[in-house]
C-alpha positions as CSV (number, residue, x, y, z in Angstrom):
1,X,38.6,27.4,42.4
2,X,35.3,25.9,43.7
3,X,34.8,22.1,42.5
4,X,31.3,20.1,41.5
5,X,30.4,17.9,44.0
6,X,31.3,14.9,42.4
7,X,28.2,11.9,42.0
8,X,29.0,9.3,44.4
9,X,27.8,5.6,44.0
10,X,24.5,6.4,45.5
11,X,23.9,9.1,43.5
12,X,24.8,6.7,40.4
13,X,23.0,4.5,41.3
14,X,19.8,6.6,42.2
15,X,20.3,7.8,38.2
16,X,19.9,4.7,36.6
17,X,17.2,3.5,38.5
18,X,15.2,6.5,37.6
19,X,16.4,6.6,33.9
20,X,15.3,2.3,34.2
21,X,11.6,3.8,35.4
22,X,12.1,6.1,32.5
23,X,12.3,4.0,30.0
24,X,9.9,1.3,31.4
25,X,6.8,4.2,31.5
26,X,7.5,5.0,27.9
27,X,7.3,1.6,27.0
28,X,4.6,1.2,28.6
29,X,3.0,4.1,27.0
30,X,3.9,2.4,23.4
31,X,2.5,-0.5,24.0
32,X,-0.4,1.2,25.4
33,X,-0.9,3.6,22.3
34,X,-0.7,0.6,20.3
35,X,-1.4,-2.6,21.1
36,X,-1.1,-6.1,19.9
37,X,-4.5,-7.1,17.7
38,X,-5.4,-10.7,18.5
39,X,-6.5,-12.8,15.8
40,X,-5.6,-10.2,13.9
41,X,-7.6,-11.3,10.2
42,X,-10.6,-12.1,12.1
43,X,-10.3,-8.6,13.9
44,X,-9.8,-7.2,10.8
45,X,-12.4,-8.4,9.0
46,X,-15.1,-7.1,11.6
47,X,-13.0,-3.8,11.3
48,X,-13.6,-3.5,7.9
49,X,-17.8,-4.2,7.6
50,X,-17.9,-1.5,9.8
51,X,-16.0,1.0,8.2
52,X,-17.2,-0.2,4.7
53,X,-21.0,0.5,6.3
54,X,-19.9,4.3,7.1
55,X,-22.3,6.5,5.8
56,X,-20.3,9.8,5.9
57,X,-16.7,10.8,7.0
58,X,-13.8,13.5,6.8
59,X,-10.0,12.9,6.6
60,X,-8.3,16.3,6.8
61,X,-4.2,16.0,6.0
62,X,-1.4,16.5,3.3
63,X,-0.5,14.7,0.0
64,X,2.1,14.0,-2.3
65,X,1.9,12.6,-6.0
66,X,4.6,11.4,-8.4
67,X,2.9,10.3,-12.0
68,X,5.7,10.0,-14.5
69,X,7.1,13.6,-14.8
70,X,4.1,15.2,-13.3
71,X,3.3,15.6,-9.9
72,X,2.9,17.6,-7.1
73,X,1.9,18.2,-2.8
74,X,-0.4,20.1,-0.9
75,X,-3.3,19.8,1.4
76,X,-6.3,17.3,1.1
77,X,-9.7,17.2,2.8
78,X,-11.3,14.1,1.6
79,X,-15.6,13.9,2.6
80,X,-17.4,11.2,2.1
81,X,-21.1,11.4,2.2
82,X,-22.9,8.2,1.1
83,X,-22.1,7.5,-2.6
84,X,-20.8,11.0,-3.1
85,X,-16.8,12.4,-2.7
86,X,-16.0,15.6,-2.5
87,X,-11.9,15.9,-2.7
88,X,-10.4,19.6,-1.9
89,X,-7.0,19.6,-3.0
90,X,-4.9,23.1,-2.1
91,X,-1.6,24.1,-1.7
92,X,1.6,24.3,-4.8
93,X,-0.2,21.5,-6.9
94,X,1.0,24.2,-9.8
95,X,-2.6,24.8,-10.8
96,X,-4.4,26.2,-8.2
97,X,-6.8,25.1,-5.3
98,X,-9.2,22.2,-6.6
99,X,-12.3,20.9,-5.4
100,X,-13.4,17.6,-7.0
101,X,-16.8,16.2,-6.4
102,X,-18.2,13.2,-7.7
103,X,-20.4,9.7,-7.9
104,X,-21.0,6.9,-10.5
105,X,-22.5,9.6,-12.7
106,X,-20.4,11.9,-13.3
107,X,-17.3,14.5,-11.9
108,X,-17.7,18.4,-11.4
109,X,-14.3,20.4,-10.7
110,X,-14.6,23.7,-8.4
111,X,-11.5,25.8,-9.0
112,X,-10.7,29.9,-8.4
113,X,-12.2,31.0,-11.6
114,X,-15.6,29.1,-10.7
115,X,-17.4,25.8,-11.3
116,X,-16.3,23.8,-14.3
117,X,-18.4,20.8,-15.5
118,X,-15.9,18.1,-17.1
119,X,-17.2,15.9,-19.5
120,X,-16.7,12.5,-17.8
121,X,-19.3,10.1,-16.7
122,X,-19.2,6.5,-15.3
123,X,-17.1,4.6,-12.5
124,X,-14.2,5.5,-13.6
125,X,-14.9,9.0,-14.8
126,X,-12.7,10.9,-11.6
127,X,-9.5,8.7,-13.0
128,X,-9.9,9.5,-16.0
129,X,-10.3,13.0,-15.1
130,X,-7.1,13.5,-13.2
131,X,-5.2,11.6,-15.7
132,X,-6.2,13.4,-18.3
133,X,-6.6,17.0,-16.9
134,X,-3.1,16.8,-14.3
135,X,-1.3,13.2,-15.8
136,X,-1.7,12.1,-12.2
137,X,-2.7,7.9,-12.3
138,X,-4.9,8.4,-9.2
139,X,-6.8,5.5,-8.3
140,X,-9.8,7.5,-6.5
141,X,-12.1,5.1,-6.1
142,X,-10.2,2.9,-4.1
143,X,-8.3,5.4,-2.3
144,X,-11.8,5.9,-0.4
145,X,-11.2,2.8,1.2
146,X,-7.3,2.6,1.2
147,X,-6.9,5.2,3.4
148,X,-9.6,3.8,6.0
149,X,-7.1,0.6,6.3
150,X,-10.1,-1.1,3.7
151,X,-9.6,-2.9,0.7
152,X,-11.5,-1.8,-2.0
153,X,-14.9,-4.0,-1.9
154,X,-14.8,-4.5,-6.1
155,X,-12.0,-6.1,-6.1
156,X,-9.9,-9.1,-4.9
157,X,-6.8,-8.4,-2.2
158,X,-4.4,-9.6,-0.4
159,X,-3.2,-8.4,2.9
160,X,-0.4,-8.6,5.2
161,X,0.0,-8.2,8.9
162,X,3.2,-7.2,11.3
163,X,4.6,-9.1,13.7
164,X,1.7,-7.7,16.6
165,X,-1.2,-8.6,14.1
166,X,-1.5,-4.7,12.8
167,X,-2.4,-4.3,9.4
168,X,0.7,-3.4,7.3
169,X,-0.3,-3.8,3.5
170,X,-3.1,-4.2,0.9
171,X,-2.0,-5.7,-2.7
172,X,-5.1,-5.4,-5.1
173,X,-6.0,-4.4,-8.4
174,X,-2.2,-3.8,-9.4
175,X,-1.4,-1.4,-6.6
176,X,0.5,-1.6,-3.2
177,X,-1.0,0.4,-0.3
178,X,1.0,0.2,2.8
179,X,1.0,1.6,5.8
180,X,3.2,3.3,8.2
181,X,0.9,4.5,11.3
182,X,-2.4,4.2,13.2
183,X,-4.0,6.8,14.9
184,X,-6.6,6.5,17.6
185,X,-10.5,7.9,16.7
186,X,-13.0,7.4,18.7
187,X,-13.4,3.7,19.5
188,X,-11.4,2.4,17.0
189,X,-7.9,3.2,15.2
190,X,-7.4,4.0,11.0
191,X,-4.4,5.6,9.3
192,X,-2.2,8.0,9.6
193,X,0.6,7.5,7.3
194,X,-0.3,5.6,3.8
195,X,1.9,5.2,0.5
196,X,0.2,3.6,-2.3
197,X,2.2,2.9,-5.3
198,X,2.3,0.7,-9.0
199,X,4.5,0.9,-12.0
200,X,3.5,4.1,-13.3
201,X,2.6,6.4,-10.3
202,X,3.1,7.1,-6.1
203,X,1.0,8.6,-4.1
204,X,1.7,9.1,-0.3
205,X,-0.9,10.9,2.8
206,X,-0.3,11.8,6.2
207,X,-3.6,12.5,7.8
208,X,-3.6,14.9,10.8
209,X,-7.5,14.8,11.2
210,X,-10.6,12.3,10.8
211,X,-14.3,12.8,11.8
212,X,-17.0,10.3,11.6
């Protein structure tokens, strides 16, 4: 029978010097995809004038909501043009594709079976909608800036950093947004994974896709 040349020291040795190079490139390439953020509330703060000053974006991904007994997952494409947000929700949510569109006014709801005009008007009016039409606690309005890695302007926060000065939390208005992943885009970085949560509901987003 015809026997393996067997690895002699030299050829062990030749292994784990290449499997040390290894190693050292992918950290390298870690620390390179993400790197420590000096100052990191000052850096922060500059991040978030700019992205509060956006006048129109897209974040394309998948969501998941847990409201008491309701609930449900699919596909989001959230746009944000100015004042106005248009939501399309798809996928088993139970009730069909949705399309929400609203402003300070007032919410209109696209579905399959045509446009529907709910009555709800003022700042809260989307919340209200959701909780009352799907019994999902959905905090719209500040989810515009949650998932930017941006606390919600109206409102006082508190935020928290990791050990390399990235941001890992927001604490305001009685929910707990935190976050799992950055993503480069463009010039800058913003989400990728995001969980917000309170007492009565969770609601978690992977985004696969922004555009400014």
């Amino acid at each position: 029978m015809r026997r393996s040349p067997a690895f002699g020291p030299w050829s062990a040795a030749c292994c784990l010097q290449s499997l040390a190079g290894l190693l050292a490139v992918l950290i390298a390439a870690g620390c390179a995809t993400r790197p420590t953020m000096p100052e990191a509330g000052i850096a922060w703060d500059q991040r978030e004038l700019q992205l509060i000053d956006a006048p129109s974006w897209r974040a394309q991904g998948r969501i998941a909501v847990k409201s008491g007994s309701d609930g449900g997952q699919g596909n989001i494409v959230w746009v944000q043009q100015g004042s106005r947000t248009r939501i399309s929700l798809s996928g088993p949510f139970g009730a069909g594709a949705y399309e929400i569109e609203w402003d300070d006014e007032d919410v209109v709801v696209y579905t399959k079976a045509g446009e529907l005009s709910m009555a709800y008007a003022g700042r809260d009016a989307v919340e209200r909608f959701l909780d009352d039409q799907l019994g999902w606690s959905f905090p719209a309005r500040s989810m515009r800036y949650w998932i930017m890695g941006v606390a919600d302007p109206d409102y006082a926060a508190e935020r928290s950093f990791d050990e390399t000065g990235w941001l890992a939390g927001i604490d305001q208005h009685g929910w707990v947004v935190t976050y799992g992943r950055f993503m480069s885009v463009d010039d800058g970085w913003l989400p990728r994974k995001v969980a917000m949560e309170n007492p009565r509901a969770r609601v978690k987003l992977v985004i696969d896709r922004w555009t400014f």
